[in-house]
C-alpha positions in Angstrom: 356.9 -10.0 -20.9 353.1 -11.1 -21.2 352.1 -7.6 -22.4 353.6 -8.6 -26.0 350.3 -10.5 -26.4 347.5 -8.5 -28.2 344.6 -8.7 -25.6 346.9 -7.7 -22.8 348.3 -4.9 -24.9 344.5 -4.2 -25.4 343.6 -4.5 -22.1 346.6 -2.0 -21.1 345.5 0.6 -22.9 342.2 0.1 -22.2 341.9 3.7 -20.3 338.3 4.1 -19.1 338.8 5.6 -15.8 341.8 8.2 -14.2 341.4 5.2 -11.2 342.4 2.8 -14.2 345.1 4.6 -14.9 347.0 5.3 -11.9 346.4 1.1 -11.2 347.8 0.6 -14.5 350.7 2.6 -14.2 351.4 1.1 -10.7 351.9 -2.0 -12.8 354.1 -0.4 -15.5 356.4 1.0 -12.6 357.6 -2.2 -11.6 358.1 -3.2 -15.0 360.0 -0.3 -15.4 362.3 -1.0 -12.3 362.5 -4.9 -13.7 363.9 -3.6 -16.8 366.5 -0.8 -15.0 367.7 -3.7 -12.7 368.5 -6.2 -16.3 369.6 -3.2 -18.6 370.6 -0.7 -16.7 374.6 -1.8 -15.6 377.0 -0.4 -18.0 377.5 -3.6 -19.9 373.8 -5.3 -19.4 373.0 -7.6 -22.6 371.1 -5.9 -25.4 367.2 -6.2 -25.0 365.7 -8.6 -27.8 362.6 -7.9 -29.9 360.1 -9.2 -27.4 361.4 -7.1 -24.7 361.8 -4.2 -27.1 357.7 -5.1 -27.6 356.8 -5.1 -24.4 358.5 -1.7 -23.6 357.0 -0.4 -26.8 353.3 -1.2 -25.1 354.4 0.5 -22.0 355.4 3.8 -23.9 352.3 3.7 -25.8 350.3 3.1 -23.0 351.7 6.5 -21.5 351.3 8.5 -24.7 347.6 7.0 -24.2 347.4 8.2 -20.7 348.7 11.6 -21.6 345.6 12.2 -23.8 343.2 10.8 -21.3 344.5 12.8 -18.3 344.5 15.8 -20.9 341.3 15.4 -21.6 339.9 14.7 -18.1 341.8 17.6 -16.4 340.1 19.9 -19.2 336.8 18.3 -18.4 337.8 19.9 -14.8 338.6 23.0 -15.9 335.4 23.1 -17.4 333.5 22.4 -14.0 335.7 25.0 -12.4 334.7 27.8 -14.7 331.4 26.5 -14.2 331.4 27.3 -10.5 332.1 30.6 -11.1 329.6 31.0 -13.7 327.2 29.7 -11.2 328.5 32.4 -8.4 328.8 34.8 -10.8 325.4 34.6 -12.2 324.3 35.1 -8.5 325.3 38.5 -8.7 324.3 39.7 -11.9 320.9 38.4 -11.4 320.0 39.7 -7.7 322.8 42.1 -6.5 324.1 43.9 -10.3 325.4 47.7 -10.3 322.0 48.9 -11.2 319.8 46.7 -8.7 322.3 47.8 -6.4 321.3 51.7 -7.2 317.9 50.9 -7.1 317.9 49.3 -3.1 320.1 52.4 -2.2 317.7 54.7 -4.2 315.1 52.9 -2.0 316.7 53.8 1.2 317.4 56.8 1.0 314.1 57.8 0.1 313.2 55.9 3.7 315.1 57.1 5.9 314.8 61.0 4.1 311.6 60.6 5.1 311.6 58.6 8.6 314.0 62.3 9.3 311.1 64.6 7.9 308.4 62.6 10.2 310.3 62.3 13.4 311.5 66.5 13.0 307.7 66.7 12.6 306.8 64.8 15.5 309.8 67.1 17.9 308.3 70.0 16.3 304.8 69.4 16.7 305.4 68.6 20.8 306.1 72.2 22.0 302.8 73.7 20.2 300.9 70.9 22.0 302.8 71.0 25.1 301.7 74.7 25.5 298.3 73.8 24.4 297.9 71.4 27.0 299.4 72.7 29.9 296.7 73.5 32.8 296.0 77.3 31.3 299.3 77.3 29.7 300.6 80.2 29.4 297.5 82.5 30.1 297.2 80.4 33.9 300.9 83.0 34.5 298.7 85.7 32.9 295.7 85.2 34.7 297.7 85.0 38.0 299.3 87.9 37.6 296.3 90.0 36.4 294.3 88.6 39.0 296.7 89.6 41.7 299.5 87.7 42.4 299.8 87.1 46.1 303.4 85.7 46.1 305.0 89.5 46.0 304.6 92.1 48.7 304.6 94.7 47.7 302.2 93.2 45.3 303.3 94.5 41.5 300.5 92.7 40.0 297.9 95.3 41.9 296.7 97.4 39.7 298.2 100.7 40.9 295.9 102.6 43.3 296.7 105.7 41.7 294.0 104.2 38.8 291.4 103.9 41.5 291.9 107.3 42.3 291.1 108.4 39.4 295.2 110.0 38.6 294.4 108.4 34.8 291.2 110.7 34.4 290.1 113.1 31.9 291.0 116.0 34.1 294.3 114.5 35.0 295.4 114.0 31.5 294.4 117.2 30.2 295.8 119.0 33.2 298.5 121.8 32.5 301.5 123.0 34.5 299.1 125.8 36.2 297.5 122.9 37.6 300.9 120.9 38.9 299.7 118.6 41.2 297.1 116.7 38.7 299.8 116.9 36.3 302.3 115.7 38.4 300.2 112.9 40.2 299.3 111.5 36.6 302.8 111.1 35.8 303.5 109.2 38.7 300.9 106.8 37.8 301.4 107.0 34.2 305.4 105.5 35.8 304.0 103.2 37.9 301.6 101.7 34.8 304.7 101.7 32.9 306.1 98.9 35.1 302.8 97.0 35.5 302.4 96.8 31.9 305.7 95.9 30.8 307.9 94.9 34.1 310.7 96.1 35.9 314.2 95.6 34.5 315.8 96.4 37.4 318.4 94.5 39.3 316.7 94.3 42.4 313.1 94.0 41.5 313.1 92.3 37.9 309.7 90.6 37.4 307.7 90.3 33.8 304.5 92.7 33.4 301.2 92.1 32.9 301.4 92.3 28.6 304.5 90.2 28.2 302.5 88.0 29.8 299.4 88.5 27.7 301.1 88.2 24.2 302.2 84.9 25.5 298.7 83.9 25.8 296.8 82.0 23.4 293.7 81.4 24.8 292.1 80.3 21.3 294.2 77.4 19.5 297.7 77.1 18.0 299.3 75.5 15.5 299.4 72.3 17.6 296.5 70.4 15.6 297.6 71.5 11.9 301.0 70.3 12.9 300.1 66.4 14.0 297.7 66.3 10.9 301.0 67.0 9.1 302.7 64.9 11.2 300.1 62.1 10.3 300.3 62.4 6.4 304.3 62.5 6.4 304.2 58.8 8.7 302.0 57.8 5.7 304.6 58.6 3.1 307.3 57.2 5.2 305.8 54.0 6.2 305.0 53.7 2.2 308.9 54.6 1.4 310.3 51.7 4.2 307.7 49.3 2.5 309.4 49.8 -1.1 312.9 49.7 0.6 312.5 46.8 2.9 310.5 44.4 -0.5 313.1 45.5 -2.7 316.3 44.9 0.2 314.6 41.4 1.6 313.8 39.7 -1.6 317.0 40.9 -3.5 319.1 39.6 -0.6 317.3 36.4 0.4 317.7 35.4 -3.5 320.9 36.0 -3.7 321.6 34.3 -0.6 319.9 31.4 -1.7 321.6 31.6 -4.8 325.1 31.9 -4.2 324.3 29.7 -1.2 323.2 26.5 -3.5 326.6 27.5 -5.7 328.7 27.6 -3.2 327.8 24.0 -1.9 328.5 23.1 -5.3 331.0 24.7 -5.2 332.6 23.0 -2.5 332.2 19.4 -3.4 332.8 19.9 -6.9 336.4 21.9 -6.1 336.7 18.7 -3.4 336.9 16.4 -6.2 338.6 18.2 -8.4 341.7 19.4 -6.1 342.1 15.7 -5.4 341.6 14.3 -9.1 344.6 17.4 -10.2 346.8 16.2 -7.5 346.5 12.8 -8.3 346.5 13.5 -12.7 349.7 15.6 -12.0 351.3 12.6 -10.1 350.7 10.3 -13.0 352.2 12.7 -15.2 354.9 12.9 -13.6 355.8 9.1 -13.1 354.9 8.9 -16.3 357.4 11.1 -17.5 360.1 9.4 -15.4 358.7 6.1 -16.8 359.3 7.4 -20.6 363.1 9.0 -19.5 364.1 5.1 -17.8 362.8 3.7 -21.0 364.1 6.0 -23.3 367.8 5.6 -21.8 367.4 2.2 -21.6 366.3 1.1 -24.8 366.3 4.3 -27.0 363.6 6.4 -28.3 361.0 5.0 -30.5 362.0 5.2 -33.9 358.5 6.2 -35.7 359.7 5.3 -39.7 360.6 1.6 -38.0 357.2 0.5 -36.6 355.8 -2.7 -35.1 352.6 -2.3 -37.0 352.2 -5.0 -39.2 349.9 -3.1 -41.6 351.9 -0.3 -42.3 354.7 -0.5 -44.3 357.8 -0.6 -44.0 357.8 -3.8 -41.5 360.5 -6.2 -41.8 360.5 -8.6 -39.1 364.4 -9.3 -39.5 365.4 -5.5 -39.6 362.6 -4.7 -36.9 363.6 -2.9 -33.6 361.1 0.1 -33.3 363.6 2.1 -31.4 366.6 4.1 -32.4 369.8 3.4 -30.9 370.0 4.0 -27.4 372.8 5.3 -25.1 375.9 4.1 -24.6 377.3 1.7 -22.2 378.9 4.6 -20.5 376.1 7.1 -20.5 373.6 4.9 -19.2 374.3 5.0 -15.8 374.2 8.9 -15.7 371.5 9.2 -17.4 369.4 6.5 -15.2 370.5 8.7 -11.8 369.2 12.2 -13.6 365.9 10.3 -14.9 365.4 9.0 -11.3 365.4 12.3 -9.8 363.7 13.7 -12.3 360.5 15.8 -11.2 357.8 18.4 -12.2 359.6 22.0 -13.3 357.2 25.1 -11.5 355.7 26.0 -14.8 354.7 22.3 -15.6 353.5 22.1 -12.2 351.1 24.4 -12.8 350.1 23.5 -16.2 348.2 20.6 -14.5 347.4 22.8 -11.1 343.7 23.9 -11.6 342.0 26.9 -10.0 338.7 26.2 -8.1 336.6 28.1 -9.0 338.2 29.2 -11.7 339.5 33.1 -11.7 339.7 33.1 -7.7 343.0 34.1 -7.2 343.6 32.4 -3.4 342.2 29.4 -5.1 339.6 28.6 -2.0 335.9 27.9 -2.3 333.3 31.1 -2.7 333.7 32.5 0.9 330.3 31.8 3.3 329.7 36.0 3.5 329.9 37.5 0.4 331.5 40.7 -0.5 328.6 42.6 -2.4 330.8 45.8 -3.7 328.1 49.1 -2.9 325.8 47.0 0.0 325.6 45.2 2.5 322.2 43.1 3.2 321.6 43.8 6.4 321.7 40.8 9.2 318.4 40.5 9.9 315.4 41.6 7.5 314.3 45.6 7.1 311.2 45.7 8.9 308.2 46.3 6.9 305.5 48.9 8.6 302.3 47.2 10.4 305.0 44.5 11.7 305.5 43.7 15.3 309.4 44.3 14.6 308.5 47.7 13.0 306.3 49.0 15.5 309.4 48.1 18.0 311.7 50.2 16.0 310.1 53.2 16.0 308.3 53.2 19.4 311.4 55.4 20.9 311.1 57.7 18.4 307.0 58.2 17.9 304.8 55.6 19.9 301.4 54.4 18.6 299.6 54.7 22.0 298.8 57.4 24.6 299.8 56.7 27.4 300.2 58.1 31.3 299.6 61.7 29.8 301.8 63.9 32.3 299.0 66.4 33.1 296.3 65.4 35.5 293.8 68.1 34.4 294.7 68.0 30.3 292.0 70.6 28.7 293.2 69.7 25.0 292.3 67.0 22.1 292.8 64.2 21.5 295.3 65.2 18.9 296.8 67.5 20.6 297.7 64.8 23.2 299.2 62.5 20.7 301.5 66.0 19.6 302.5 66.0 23.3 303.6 62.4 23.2 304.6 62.3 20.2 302.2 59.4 19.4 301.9 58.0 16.0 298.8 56.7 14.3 298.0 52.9 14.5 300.3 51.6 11.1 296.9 50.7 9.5 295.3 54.1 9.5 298.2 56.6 8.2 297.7 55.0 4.9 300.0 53.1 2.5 300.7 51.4 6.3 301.1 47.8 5.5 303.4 46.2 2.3 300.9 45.5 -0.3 302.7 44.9 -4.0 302.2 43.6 -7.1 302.9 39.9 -6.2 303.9 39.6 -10.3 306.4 42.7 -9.6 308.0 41.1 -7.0 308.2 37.5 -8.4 309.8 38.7 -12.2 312.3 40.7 -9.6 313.6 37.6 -8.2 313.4 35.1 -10.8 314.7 37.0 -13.8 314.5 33.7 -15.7 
């Protein structure tokens, strides 16, 4: 009954906090449950005017709350949006459709040309590997033209019908008066046939002596030309990796750092506001049960009969503020159904909010993003002159000579690195180390 006095009904609807309003409507519950217990029974005494004032605070005091709660759980929705504005803006600054296209642009460039220089490196290693063999290919030449005493009968011999002279002027120009020159340069004419060019025959195949000679090179071959090649291509590649792995690392590491600082928003801002929602909704719906009691108990408020003294009409004998309410009969029915009274789905969810706001499970930004056309790799792309770099491609193309297989090697230099397929040190194949525009790189990653 003391709310009927102006600072109290002040103080009521005094509604500063949503924690000031659940506390108030605490109090206003057992009021409500007073008033159910004195005019609730099917012939309960009718309520006089200060009681009718008192309930009238209540009810405004809830239409109050209404508009509070309305207004904070927009304020809510706000900050919900605003998380995924924040996570949003992540994206579209450091991980849009077209930076997107421009890392994968990057990388394949790289690793087209980290193909071209490790085909040229395979390529490169037979030339050399002939090269540098002890005599190569001419060492089987020279063993064979120089006898080769692993055969008996010897076929490397140079047939002894040559050293007896069967090959001479008089022997080739002999005619078929003279048969036996004729004849005996034949025979050695077949027996030169298959000391030139080999036997094919199954039981005495060997090579000849000029298979074996075209297969010497006893000058050069391409071996050289080919690592020089070799050389500028690790130079465009190690400048393609360097573009790919500054574009990848700093577009991912911002937008890491971004959505990571969002996301810890994220999470104590949808904290806080899952809890305030649950708790706004709750008040709602007492609230509502509070107004259905009331209404049944005393009527609904009757706005053309007011208990403001400054507007007119106000008649303080004719004064109720309430139409008529139910009968003595219907009250008790209507009492049980307001009682078990509770939120409808859709209302529900007009008070439910989303955080962050368009997410349709509702949870917090997930820890590992979904970036739809990459994927930032776990750990950085290494950059060329690195330790990490160098570690990478040592299995393909190694930057030292080392334990070169032949104990006698009568090459280069850089015809042993073809061999080994041995790179040049980072620094000297040019473009080796990442050096950028340090402007570039910071517009690309603040694009504020």
């Amino acid at each position: 009954m003391q709310l009927k006095s102006s600072s109290l009904k002040k103080q009521a609807l005094a509604l500063d906090t949503e924690e000031s309003v659940s506390s108030k409507l605490a109090g206003f519950q057992k009021f409500t449950d007073e008033m159910v217990a004195k005019y609730g029974a099917s012939a309960s005494e009718a309520p006089s005017k200060s009681v009718l004032g008192a309930v009238a605070t209540v009810l405004q005091f809830i239409d109050d709350m209404n508009g509070h709660l309305l207004k904070f759980h927009q304020d809510d929705v706000g900050t919900a949006n605003g998380c995924s504005v924040s996570v949003q803006h992540c994206f579209d600054s450091f991980m849009s459709a077209t930076i997107i296209e421009e890392i994968k642009a990057y990388k394949a460039t790289s690793e087209a040309k980290e193909v071209t220089h490790q085909t040229c490196r395979q390529g490169a290693q037979a030339d050399c590997q002939s090269l540098c063999e002890v005599n190569g290919a001419c060492d089987k030449y020279d063993n064979y033209r120089k006898n080769d005493v692993n055969r008996d009968p010897n076929p490397a011999s140079l047939p002894q019908c040559v050293s007896d002279g069967h090959l001479a002027d008089e022997y080739i120009r002999a005619d078929e008066a003279d048969g036996s020159k004729l004849e005996q340069m034949e025979e050695c004419l077949e027996k030169m046939k298959v000391w030139l060019d080999g036997s094919g025959q199954d039981n005495d195949i060997h090579e000849g002596l000029y298979t074996r000679y075209e297969e010497c090179d006893r000058v050069s071959n391409g071996c050289e030309a080919d690592v020089a090649a070799c050389d500028s291509q690790q130079g465009e590649f190690q400048q393609a990796r360097c573009l790919y792995a500054m574009e990848s690392n700093l577009r991912c590491d911002a937008f890491q750092t971004c959505y990571g600082d969002a996301r810890d928003a994220c999470v104590v801002d949808c904290d806080q506001i899952i809890i305030r929602a649950a708790a706004r909704a709750a008040d709602i719906e007492t609230g509502q049960r509070l107004v259905c009691l009331l209404h049944t108990l005393f009527g609904e408020r009757d706005p053309d009969n007011t208990t403001d003294y400054n507007k007119a009409p106000y008649n303080e004998e004719t004064w109720t503020g309430f139409f008529p309410r139910p009968s003595d009969e219907q009250r008790p029915g209507l009492l049980a159904a307001c009682s078990a009274k509770e939120f409808t789905e859709a209302e529900a969810a007009n008070w439910a909010i989303q955080c962050p706001a368009g997410d349709a499970g509702g949870s917090y930004p997930v820890a590992t993003p979904t970036i739809v056309g990459y994927v930032c790799p776990v750990s950085h792309v290494t950059e060329p002159c690195t330790d990490d770099f160098q570690n990478d491609m040592s299995s393909m193309w190694p930057n030292v000579v080392s334990g070169f297989p032949y104990s006698t090697p009568i090459c280069s230099q850089i015809a042993q690195r073809g061999v080994q397929k041995t790179s040049l040190p980072c620094g000297d194949a040019g473009n080796g180390a990442c050096i950028v525009d340090p402007d570039h790189w910071s517009q690309q990653v603040d694009p504020e």
